[in-house]
Backbone bond lengths (Angstrom), bond angles and torsions (degrees), N, CA, C in turn:
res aa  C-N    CA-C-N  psi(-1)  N-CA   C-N-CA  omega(-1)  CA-C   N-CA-C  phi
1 X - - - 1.468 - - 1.525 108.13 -
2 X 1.580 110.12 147.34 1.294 91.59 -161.69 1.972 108.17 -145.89
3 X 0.942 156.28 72.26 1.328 153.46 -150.49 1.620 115.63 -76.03
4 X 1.350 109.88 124.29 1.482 123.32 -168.79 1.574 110.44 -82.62
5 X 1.019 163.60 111.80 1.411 139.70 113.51 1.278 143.95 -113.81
6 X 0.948 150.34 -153.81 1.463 150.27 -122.82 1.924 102.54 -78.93
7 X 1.239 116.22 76.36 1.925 111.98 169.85 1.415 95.70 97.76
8 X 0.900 150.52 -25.57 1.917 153.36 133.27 1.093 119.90 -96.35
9 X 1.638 92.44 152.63 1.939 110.73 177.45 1.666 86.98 -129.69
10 X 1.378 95.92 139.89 1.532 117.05 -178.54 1.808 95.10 -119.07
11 X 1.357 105.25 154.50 1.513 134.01 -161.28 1.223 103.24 -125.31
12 X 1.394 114.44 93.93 1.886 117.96 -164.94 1.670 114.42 -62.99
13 X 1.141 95.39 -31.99 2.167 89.53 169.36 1.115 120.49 -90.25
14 X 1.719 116.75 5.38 1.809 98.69 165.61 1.634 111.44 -75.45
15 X 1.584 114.68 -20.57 1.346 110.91 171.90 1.533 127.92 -61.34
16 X 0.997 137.74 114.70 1.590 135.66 162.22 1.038 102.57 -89.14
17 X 1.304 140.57 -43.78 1.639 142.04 178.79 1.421 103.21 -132.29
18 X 1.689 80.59 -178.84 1.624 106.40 -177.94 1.794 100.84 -87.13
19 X 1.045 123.19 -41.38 1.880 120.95 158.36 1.818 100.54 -40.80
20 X 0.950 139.51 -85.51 1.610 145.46 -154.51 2.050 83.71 -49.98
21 X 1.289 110.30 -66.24 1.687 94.77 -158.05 1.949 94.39 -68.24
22 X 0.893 129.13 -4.92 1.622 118.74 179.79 1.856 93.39 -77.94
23 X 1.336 111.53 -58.29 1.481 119.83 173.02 1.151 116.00 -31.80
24 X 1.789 119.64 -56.72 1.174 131.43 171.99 1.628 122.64 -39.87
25 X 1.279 102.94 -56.68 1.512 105.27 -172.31 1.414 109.50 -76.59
26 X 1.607 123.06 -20.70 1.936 118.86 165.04 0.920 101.41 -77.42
27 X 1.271 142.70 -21.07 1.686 114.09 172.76 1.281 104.61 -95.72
28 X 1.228 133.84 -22.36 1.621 118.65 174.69 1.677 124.67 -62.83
29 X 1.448 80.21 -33.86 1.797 91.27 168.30 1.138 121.33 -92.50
30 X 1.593 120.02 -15.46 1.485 120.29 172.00 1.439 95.51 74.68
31 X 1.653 130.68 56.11 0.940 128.48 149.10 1.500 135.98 -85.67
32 X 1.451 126.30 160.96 1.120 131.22 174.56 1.741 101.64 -75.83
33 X 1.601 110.13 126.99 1.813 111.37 -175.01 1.660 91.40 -103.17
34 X 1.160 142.58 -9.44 1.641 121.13 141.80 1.678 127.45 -66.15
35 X 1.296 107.35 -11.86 1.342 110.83 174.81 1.528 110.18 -146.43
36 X 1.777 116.50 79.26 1.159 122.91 -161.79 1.716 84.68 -82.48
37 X 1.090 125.25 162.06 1.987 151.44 128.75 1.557 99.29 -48.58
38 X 1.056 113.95 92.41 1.490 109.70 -177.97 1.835 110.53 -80.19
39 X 1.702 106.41 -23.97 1.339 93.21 174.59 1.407 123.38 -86.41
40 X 1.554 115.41 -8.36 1.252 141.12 -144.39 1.892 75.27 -91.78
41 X 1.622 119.33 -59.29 1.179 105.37 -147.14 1.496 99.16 -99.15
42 X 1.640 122.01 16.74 1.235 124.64 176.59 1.449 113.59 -107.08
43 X 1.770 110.97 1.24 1.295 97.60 164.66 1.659 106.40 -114.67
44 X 1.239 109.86 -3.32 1.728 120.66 163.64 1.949 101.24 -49.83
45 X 1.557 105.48 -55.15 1.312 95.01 -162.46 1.391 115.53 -76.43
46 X 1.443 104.69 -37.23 1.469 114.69 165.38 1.487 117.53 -40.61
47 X 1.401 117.81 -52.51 1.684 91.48 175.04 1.473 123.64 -96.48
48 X 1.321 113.66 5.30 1.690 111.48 143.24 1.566 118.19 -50.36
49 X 1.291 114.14 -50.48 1.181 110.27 -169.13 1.225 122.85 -92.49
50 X 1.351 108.26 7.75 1.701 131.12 158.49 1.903 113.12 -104.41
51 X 1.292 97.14 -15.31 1.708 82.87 157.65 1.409 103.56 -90.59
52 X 0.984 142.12 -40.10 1.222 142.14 -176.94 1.771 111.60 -46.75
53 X 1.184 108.34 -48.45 1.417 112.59 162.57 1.087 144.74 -59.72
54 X 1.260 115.18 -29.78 1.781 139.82 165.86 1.389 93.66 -70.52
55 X 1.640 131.17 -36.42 1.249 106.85 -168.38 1.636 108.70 -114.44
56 X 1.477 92.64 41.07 1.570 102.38 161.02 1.797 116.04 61.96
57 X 1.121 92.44 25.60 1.594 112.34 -179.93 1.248 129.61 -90.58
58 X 1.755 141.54 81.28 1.242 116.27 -140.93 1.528 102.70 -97.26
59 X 1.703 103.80 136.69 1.628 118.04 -163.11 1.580 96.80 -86.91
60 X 1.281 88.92 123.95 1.720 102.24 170.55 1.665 103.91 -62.37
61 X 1.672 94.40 159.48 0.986 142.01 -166.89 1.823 103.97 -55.56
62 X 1.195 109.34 -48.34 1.983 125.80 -172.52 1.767 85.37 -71.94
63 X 1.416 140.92 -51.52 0.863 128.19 -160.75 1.947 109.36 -69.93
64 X 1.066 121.94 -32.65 1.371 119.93 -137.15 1.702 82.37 -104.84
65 X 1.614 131.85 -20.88 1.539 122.91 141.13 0.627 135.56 -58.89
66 X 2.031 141.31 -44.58 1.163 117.98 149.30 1.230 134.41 -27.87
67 X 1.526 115.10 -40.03 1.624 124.74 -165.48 1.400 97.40 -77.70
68 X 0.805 123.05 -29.61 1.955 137.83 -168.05 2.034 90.06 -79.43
69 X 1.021 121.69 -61.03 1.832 137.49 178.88 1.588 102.15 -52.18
70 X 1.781 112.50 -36.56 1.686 105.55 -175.28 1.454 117.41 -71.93
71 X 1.643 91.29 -44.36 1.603 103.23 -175.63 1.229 106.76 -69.11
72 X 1.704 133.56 -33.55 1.184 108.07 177.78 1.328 129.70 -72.66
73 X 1.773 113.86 -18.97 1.752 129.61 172.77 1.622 89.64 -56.03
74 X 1.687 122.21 -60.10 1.338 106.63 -146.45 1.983 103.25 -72.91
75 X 1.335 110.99 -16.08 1.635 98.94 174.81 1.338 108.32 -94.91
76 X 1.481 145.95 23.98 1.051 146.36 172.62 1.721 94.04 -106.21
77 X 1.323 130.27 -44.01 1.431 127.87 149.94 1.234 152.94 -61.38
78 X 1.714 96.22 5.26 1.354 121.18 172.26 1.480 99.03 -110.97
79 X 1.153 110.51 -16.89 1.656 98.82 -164.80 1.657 89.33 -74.39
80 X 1.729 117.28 179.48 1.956 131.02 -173.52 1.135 96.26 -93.35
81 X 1.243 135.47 -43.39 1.814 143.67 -168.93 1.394 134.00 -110.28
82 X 1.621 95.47 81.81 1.288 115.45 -178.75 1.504 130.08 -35.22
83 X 0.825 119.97 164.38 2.051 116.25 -171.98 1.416 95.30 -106.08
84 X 1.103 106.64 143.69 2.030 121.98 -174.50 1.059 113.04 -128.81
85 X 1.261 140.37 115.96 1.171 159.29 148.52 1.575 116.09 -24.66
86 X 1.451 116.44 155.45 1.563 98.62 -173.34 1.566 117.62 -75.30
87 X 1.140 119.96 9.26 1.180 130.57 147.56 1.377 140.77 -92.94
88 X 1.106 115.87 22.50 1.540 129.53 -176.17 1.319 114.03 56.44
89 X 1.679 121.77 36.46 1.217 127.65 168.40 1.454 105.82 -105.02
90 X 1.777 100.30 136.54 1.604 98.12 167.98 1.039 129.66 -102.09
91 X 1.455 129.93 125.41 1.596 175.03 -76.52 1.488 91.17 -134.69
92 X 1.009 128.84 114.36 1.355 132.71 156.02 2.033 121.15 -77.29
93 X 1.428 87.20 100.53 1.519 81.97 -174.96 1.744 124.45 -72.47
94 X 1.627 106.44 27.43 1.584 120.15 167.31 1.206 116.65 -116.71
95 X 1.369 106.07 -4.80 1.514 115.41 172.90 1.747 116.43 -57.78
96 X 1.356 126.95 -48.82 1.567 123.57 -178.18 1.450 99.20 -45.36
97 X 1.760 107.56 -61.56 1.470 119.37 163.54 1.061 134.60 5.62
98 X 0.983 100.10 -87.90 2.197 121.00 -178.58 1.489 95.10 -68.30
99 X 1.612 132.25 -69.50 1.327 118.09 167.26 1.507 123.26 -19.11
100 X 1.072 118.16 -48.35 1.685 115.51 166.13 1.199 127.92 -58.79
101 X 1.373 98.36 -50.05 1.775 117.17 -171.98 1.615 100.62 -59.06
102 X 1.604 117.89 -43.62 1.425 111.23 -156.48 1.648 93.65 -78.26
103 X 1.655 118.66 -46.77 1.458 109.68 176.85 1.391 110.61 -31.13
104 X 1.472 123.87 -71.78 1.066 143.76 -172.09 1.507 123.05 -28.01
105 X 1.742 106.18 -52.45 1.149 128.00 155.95 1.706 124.32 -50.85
106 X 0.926 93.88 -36.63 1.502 104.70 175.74 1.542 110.17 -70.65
107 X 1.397 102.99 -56.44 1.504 106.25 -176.17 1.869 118.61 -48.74
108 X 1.654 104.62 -46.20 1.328 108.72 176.02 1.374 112.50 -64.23
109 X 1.401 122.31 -41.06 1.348 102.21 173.40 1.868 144.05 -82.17
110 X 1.384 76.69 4.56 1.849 97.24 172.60 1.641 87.44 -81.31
111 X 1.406 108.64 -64.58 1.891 113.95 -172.99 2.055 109.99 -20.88
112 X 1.620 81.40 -66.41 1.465 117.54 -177.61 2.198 101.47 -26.89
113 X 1.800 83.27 -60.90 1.671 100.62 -179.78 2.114 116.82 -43.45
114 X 1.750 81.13 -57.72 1.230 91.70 -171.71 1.940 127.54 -85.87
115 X 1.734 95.26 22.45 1.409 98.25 168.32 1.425 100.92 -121.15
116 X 1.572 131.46 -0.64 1.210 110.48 156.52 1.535 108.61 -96.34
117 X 1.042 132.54 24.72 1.586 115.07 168.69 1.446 95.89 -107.42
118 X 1.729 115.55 -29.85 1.443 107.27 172.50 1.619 111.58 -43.65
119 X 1.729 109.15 -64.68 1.372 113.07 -174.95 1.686 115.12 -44.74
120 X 1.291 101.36 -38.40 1.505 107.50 -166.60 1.751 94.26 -66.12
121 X 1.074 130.47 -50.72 1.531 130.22 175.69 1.226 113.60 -67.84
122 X 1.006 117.57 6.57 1.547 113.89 -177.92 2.049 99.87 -102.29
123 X 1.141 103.48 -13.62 1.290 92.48 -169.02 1.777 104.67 -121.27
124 X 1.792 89.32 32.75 1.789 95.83 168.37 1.463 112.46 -111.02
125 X 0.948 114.10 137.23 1.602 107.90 -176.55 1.586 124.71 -66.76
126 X 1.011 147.23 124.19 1.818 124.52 -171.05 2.149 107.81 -78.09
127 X 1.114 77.91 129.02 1.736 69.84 151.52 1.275 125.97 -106.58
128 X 1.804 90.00 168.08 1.988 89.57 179.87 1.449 78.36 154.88
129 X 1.142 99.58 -154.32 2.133 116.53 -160.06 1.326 97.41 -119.95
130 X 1.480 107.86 87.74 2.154 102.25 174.08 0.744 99.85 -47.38
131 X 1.152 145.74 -67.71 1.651 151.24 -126.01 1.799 88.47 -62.12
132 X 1.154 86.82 -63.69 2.179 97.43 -163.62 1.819 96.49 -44.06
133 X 1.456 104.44 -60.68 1.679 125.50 -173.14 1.742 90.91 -30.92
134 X 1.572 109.14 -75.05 1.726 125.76 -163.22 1.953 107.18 -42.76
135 X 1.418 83.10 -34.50 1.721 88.16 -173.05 1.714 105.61 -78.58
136 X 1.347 111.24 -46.76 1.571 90.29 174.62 1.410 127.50 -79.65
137 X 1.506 106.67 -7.39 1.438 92.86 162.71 1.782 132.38 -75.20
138 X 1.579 99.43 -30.57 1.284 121.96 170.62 1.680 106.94 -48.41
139 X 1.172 98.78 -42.90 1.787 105.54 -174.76 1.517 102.24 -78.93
140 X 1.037 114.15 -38.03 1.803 110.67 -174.98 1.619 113.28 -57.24
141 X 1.292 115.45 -19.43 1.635 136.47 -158.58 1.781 111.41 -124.57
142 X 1.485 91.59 10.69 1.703 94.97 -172.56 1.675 95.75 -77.26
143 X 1.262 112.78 121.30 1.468 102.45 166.52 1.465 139.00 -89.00
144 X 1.306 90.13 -11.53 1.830 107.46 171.96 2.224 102.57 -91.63
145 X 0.978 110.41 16.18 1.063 111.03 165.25 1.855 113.88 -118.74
146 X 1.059 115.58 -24.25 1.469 129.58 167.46 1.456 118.01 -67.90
147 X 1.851 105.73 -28.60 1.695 97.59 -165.05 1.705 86.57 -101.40
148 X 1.438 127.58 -19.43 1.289 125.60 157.78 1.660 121.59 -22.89
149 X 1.144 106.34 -66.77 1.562 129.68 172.63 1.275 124.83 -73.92
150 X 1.217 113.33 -8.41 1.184 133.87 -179.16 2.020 108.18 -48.14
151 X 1.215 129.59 138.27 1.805 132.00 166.82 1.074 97.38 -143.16
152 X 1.393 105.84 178.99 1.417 135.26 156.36 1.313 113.60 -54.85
153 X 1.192 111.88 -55.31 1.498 107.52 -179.23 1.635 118.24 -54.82
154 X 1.118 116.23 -64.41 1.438 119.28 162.28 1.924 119.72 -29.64
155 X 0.668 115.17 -52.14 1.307 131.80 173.90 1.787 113.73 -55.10
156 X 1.610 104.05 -53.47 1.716 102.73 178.65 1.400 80.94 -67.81
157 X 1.357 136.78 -63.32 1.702 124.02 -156.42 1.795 110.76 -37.34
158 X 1.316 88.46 -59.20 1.845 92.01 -170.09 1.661 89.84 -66.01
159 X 1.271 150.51 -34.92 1.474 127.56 -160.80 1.583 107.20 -93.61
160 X 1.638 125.94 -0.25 1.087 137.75 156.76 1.432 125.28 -68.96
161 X 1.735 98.44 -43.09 1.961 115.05 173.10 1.274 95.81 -56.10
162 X 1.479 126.09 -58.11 1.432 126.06 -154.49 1.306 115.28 -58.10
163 X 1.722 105.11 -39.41 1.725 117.25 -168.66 1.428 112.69 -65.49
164 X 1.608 97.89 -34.15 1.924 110.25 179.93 1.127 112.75 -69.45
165 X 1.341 118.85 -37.41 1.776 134.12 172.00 1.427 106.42 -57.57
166 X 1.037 125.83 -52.56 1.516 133.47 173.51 1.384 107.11 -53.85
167 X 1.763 121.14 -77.65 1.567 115.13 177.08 1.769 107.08 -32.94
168 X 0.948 142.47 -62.21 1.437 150.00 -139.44 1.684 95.36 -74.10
169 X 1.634 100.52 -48.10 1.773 87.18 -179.44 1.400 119.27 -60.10
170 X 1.631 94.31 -45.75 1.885 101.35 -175.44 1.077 121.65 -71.62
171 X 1.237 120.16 5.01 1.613 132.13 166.38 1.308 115.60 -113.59
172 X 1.453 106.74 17.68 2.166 103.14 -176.61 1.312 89.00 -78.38
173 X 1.436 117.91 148.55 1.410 115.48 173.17 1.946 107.46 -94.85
174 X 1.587 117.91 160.00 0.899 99.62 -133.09 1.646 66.39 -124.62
175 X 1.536 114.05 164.09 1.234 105.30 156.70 1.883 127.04 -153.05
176 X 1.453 107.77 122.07 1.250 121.86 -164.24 1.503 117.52 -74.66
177 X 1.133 106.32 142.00 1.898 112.80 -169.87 1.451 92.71 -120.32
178 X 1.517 100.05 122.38 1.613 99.13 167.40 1.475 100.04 -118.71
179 X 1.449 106.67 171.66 1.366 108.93 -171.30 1.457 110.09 -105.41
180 X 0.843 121.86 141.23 1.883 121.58 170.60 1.759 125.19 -104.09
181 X 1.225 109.70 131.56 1.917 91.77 -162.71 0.892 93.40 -110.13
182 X 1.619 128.06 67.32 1.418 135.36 140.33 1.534 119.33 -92.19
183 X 1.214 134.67 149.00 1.017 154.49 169.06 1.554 123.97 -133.85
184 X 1.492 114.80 148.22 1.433 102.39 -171.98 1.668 112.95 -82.90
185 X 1.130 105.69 -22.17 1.747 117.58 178.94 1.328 96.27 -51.56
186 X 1.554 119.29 -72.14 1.462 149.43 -154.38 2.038 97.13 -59.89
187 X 1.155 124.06 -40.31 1.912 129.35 -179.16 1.271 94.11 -84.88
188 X 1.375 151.99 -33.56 1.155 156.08 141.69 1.604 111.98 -29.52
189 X 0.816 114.77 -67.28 1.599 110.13 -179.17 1.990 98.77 -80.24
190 X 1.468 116.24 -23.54 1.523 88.09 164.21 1.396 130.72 -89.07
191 X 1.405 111.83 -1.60 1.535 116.18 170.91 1.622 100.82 -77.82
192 X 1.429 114.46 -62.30 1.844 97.18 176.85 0.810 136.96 -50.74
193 X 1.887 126.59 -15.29 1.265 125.67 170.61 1.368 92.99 -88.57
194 X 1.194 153.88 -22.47 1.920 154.15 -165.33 2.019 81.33 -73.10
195 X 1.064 143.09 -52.92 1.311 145.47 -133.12 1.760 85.79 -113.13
196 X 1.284 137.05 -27.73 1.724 125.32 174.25 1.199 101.27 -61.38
197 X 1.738 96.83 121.44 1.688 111.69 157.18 1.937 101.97 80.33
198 X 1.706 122.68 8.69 1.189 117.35 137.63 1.215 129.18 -110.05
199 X 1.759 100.46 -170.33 1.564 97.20 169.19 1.604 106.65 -84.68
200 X 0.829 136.86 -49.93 1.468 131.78 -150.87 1.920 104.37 179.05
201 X 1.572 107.97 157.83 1.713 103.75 -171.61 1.480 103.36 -138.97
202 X 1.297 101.39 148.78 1.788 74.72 176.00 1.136 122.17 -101.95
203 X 1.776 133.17 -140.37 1.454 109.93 175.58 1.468 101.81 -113.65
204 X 1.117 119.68 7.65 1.584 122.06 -150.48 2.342 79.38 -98.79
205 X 1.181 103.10 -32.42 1.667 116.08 -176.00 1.436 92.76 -76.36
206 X 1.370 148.41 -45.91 1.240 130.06 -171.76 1.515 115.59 -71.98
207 X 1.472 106.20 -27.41 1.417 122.13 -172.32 1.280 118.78 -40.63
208 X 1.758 93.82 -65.41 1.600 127.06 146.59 1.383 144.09 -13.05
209 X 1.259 92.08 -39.05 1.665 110.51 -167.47 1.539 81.01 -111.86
210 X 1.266 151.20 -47.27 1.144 132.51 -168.06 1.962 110.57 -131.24
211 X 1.285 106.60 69.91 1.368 97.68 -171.75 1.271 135.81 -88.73
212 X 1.401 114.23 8.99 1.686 121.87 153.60 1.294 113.06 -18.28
213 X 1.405 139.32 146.73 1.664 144.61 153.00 1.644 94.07 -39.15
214 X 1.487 102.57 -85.47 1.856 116.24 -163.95 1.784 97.31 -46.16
215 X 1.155 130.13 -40.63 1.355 114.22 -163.11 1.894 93.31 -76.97
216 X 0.902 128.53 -73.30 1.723 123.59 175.91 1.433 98.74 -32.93
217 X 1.280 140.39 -48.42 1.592 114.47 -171.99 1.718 105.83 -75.75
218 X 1.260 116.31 -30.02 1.499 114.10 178.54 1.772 111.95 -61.45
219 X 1.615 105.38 -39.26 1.796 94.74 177.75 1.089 90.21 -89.57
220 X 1.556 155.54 -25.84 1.496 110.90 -176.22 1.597 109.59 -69.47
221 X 1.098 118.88 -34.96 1.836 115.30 -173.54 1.931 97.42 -60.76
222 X 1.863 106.64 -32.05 1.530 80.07 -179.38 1.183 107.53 -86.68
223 X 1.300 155.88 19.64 1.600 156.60 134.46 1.402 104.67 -52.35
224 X 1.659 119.38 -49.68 1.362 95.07 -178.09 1.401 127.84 -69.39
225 X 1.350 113.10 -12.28 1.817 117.18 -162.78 1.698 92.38 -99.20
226 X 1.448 101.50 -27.66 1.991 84.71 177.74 1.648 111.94 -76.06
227 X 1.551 118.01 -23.16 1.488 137.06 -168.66 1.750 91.81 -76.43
228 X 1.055 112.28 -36.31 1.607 122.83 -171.06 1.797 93.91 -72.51
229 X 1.443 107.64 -60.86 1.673 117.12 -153.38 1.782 91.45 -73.90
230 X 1.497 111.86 -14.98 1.697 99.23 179.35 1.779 106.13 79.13
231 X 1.363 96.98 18.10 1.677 92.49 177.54 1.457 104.99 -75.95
232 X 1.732 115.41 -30.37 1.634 105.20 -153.16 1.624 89.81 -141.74
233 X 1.142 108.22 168.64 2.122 110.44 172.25 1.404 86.51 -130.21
234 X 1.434 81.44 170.79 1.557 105.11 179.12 1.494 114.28 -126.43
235 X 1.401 109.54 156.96 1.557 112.36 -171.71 2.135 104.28 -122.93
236 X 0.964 88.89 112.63 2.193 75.69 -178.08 1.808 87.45 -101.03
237 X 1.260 89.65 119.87 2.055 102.43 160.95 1.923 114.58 -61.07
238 X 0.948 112.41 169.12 1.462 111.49 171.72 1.789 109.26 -107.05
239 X 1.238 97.64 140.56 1.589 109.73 -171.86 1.787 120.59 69.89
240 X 0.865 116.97 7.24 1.704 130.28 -174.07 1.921 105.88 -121.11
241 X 1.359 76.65 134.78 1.856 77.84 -171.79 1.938 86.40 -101.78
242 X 1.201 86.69 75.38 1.664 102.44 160.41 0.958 128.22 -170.02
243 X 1.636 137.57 -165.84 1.877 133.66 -165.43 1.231 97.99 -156.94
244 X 1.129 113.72 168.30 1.355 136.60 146.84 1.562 134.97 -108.29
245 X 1.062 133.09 129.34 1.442 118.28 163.15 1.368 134.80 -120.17
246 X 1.109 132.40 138.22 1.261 131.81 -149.72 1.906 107.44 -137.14
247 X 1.168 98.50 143.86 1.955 111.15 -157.74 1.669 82.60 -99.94
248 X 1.824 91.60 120.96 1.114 96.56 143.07 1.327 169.72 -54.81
249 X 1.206 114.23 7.30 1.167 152.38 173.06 1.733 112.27 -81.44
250 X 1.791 107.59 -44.42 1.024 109.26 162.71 1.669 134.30 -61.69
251 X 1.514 100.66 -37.92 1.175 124.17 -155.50 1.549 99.81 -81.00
252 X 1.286 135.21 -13.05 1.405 157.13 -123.27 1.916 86.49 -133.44
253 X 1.198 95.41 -50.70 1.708 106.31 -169.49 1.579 109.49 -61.30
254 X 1.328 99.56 -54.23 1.587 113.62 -175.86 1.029 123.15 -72.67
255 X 2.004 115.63 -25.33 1.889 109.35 159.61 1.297 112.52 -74.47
C-alpha cells in the first residue's frame, strides 16, 4: 500500500514510528538533524498523517504526540522572546528533538547490526547429538504423559492463570483517537475573513466563537504565522489578559 503526494510517495509499512518517518524525511531531503526546518518537516508529517486518514487508517497514539511536540517547537519559534537558560543562553526549542532523533538513530543502527549476525547465525548448523535433542523434545510434548500427572490441584492452578489473564485484558485501558478538522492554513483564512470589512477583533471574541482546547491552539499558531507573514498587527490593552488583532490591509486604509 502506498500514499501519493506532492514530489514524494511514501510506503506506509516502512514506518514503525513517528522517529523512523521524521528520519525519513532528513534523509530524503538531505537535511542537516542539528538544524532541522522545523516547519518544513512539520508540515511533511502533517500530511502523512492526513493521508493516512482519508484512507481510513487509524494513526496511533506515539504518532499524533510527536505532531502535538512539532507544533509546539514550531510556535515557540515563532514566538519574539526567546527562552534563556540560567545563564543567559538561548534555548533551542529543537534541541529535546534532535536528542531523540540521534538516540533513535543510534538505536536502528545497533538493531540494523544485530539482525545481520542473527542471519549470519542462522545459517550455522548447531552441534551436539540430534538423536538425544529429538528424544527430549518428543518427551517434553508427550501428552499421555502430562494427563498421567494430571490432579486437581494442577487444574485450579491453570483455571486461576486463565481467570487473571482474563481480568488483565478486560481491564487494559483502551485509548480512542478522534480526529479534529482544524488546520492551520484553513484558521488562517478564517481569521482574515473574521477581520474583512472590520476594524480589528480580539482573541478573547474568537475564543467564543470557537472554544474547543485544539481549535484555540490552532488560531493562536494561525496569529503567529499571519504576525510572522505581516498580514495582520496586534494590539495588547493594559490590565486585560487579552489582544486584539488587526489586518493590515485595514491599517493601510486608514493612514
Amino acid at each position: 500500500m502506498s500514499v501519493t503526494a506532492t514530489n514524494f510517495e511514501i510506503k506506509l509499512p516502512l514506518f514503525e514510528g513517528p522517529f523512523d518517518l521524521l528520519l525519513f524525511f532528513i534523509e530524503r531531503d538531505e537535511l542537516d538533524i542539528h538544524d532541522i526546518p522545523i516547519a518544513t518537516i512539520t508540515k511533511d508529517f502533517l500530511d502523512y498523517l492526513h493521508h493516512l486518514e482519508h484512507m481510513n487508517i487509524e494513526v496511533a497514539s506515539e504518532f499524533i504526540l510527536v505532531a502535538a511536540k512539532l507544533m509546539r517547537i514550531k510556535a515557540k519559534m515563532l514566538l519574539p522572546r526567546p527562552q534563556l537558560d540560567e545563564e543567559g543562553n538561548e534555548i533551542d526549542p529543537r534541541e529535546e528533538l534532535v536528542k531523540h532523533l540521534l538516540e533513535y538513530k543510534r538505536y536502528k543502527e545497533v538493531l540494523g547490526q544485530i539482525s545481520d549476525l542473527e542471519q549470519s547465525r542462522e545459517q550455522m548448523e548447531r552441534r551436539g547429538n540430534l538423536i538425544k535433542e529429538v528424544r527430549s523434545l518428543s518427551e517434553s510434548v508427550n501428552v499421555e504423559a502430562e494427563l498421567q500427572n494430571l490432579d486437581l490441584y494442577k487444574l485450579l492452578k491453570v483455571y486461576q492463570k486463565v481467570l487473571d489473564r482474563y481480568e488483565i485484558e478486560k481491564n487494559k485501558p483502551t485509548h480512542q483517537v478522534i480526529q479534529n478538522p482544524f488546520t492551520i492554513a484553513d484558521q488562517k483564512v478564517f481569521l482574515l475573513n473574521k477581520l474583512n470589512g472590520r476594524k480589528k477583533a480580539s482573541f478573547l471574541e474568537i475564543v467564543q466563537m470557537m472554544p474547543s482546547k485544539v481549535a484555540v491552539i490552532y488560531n493562536f499558531l494561525a496569529i503567529l504565522e499571519l504576525l510572522q507573514a505581516e498580514a495582520i498587527t496586534i494590539h495588547i490593552g493594559l490590565g486585560f489578559n487579552n489582544f486584539w488583532i488587526e489586518s493590515r490591509e485595514n491599517e493601510e486604509q486608514a493612514a
